[in-house]
C-alpha positions as a printed Julia matrix, in Angstrom:
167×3 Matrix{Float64}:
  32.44   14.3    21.36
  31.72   11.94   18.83
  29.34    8.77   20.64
  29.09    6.14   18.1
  26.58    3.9    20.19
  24.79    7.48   20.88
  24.5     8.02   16.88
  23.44    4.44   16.41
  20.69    4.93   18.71
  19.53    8.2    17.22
  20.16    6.9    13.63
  17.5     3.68   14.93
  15.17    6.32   15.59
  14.81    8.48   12.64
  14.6     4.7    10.44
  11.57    3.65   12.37
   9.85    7.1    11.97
  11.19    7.19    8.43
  10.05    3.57    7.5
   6.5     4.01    9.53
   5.99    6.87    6.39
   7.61    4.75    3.95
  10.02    6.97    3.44
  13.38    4.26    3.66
  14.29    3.48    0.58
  18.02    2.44    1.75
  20.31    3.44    4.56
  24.23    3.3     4.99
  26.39    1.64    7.46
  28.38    3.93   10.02
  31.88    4.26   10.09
  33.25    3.02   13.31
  36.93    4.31   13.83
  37.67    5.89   10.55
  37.05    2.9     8.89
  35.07    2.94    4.92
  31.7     2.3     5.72
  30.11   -0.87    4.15
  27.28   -0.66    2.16
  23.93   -2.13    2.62
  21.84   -3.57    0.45
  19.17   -0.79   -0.51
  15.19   -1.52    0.46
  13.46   -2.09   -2.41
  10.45    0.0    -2.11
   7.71    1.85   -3.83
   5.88    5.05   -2.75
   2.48    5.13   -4.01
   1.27    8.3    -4.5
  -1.55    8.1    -1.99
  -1.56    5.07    1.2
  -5.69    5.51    1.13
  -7.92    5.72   -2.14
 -11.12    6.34   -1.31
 -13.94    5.79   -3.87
 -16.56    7.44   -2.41
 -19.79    6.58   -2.55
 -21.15    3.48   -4.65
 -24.3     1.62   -4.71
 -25.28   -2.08   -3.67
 -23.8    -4.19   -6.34
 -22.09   -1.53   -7.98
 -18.3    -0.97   -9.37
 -16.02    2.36   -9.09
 -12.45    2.23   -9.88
  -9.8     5.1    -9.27
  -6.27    5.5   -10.41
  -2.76    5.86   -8.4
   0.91    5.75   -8.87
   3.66    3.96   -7.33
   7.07    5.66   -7.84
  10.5     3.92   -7.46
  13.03    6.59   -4.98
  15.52    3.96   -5.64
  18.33    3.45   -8.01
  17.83   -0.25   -9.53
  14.65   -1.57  -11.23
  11.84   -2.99   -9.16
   9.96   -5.85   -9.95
   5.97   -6.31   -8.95
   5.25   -9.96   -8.7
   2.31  -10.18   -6.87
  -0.84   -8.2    -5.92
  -2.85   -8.94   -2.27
  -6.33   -7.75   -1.78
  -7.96   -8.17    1.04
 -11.2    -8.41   -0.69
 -12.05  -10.82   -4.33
 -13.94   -7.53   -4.69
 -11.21   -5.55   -5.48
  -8.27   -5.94   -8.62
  -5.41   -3.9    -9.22
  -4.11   -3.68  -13.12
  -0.67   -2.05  -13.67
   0.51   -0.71  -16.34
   3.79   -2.41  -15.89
   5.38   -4.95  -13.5
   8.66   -3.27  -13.68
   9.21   -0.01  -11.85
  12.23    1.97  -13.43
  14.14    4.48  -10.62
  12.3     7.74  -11.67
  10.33    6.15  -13.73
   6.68    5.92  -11.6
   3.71    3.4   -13.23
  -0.01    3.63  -13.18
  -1.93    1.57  -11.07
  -5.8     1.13  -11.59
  -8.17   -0.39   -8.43
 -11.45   -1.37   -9.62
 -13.9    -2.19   -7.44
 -17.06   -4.62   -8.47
 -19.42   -4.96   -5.86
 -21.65   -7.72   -8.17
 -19.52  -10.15   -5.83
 -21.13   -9.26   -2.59
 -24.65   -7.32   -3.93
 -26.08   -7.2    -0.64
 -23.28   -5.57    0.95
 -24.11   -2.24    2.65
 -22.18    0.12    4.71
 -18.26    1.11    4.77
 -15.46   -0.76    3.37
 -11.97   -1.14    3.8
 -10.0    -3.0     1.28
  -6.16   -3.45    1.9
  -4.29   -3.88   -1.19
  -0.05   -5.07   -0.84
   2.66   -5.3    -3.85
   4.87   -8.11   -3.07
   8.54   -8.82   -4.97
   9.78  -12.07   -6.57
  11.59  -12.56   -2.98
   8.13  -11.81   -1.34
   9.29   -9.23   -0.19
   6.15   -6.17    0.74
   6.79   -3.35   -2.13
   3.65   -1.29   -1.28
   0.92   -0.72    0.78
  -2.94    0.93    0.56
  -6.23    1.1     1.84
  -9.08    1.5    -0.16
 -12.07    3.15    1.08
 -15.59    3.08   -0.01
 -19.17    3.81    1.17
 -21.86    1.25   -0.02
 -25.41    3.24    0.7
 -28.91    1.96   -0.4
 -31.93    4.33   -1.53
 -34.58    5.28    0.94
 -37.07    2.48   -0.28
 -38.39    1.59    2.9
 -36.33   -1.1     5.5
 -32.38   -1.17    4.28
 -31.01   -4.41    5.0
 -26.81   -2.97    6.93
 -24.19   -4.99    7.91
 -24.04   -4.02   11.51
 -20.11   -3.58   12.5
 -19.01   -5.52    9.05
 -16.2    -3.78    7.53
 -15.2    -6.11    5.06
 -17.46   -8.31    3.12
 -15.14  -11.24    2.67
 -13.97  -11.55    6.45
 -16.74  -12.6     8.32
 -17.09  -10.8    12.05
């Protein structure tokens, strides 16, 4: 027996599992009573090849930078209008603004520490893509360790994760 407000439910499901991955990159309306199903505006998205980037270890003051991808699953042309980081510590450089369906585009984080020198400790940068609209393309996290040498006392942020937000 076919339950349409059973599927629903069920199809609810799978999309918040799916999207909680970011995996949705569009869905289709259901049929009701052998109607043509409308469709719905696809999700513009972008899957980056990796949702943390972690740059190991780096020293006070120092800079590290690592490379990524974002890949377009959909079938128009994305555009990246605006980068968020959570941290002035922390740019992104692409090598284009406009993602092509199959088509997937470097992105470079680089990480200079020269901001904050006395930093110590771990770090957790988030970085967002946004769209013309505003809309949120992408999401990561990028990790890093900031140690000191064993010169005597080391000055540690005690329970600071992030340099530019204060506790």
């Amino acid at each position: 027996m076919n339950d349409s407000n059973g599927w629903a439910r069920t199809r609810v499901k799978v999309l918040s599992v799916a999207s909680l991955t970011g995996l949705v990159v569009g869905c289709e309306a259901v049929p009701v009573s052998g109607q043509k199903p409308d469709r719905v505006q696809a999700v513009k998205m972008l899957q980056p090849s990796s949702i943390e980037i972690d740059l190991g270890e780096v020293r006070p003051g120092g800079q590290k930078n690592a490379i990524f991808r974002l890949a377009n699953n959909g079938t128009t042309e994305i555009e990246i209008a605006r980068i968020r980081t959570s941290c002035a510590c922390l740019r992104v450089e692409l090598t284009k603004t406009t993602v092509r369906p199959s088509e997937p585009i470097e992105a470079k984080v680089l990480l200079d520490l020269r901001v904050e020198p006395d930093f110590t400790g771990s770090l957790g940068v988030d970085v967002e893509g946004f769209g013309p609209a505003g809309e949120k393309l992408f999401a990561v996290l990028v990790l890093v360790a900031v140690l000191v040498e064993s010169k005597g006392p080391q000055k540690e942020s005690k329970g600071r994760l992030n340099p530019c937000y204060p506790p």
